[in-house]
N, C-alpha and C positions, 0 to 999 in steps of 0.2 A: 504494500500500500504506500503512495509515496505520501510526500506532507504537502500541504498546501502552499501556494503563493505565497498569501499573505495572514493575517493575522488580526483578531481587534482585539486591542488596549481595554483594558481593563482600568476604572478608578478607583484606586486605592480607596477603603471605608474608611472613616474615621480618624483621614489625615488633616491636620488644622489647614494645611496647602494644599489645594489641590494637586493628585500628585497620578501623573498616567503608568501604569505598567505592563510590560509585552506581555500580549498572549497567550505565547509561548512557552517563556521561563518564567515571567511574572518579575523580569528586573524591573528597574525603576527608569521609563524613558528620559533620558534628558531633555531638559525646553530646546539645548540647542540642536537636536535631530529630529523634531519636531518639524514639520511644514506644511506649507498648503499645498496639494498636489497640482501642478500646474497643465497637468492634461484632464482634468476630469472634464466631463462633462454635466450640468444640471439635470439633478436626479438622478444621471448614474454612478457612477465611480466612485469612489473614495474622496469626498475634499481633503484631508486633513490626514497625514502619512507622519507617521513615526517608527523610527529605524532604531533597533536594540542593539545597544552595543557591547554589551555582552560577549565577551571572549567565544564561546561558544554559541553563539545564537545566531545573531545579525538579522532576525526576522523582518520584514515589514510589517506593520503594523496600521490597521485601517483606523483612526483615532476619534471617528464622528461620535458613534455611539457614545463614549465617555464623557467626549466632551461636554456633550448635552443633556447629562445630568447634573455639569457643574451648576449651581444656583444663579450666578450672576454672569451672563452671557459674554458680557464688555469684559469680563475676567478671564475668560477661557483659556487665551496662548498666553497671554500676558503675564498670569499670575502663576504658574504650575511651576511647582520646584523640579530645582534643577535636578 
């Protein structure tokens, strides 16, 4: 069976920072591998890609889902620890 493409981030529970994690392994994405996808298309694809960098991982990571549980929208990329 092989693995997938890609992967969606997970938001850490009950962290004071919003804080996104791969997948995959469940590392802690950093803001600065974080980005907007710049091929998607509206309503398909992934806007929002975050890459683990994790020695052993490297997944991509599909970030919307997460992100749109953060409470305050205007926070979303801006505020996520590193």
């Amino acid at each position: 069976m092989s693995e997938p493409n890609h992967y969606h981030a997970l938001l850490a529970e009950g962290s004071a920072v919003p804080t996104l994690l791969c997948g995959r392994c469940h590392s802690i994405l950093s803001r600065s591998r974080i980005s907007r996808n710049r091929n998607a298309q509206p309503g398909g694809q992934c806007q929002t890609i975050g890459l683990c960098s994790a020695d052993d991982c490297g997944a991509v990571n599909c970030c919307d889902d997460a992100l749109a549980r953060i409470d305050n929208p205007e926070r979303r990329l801006f505020d996520l620890a590193c």
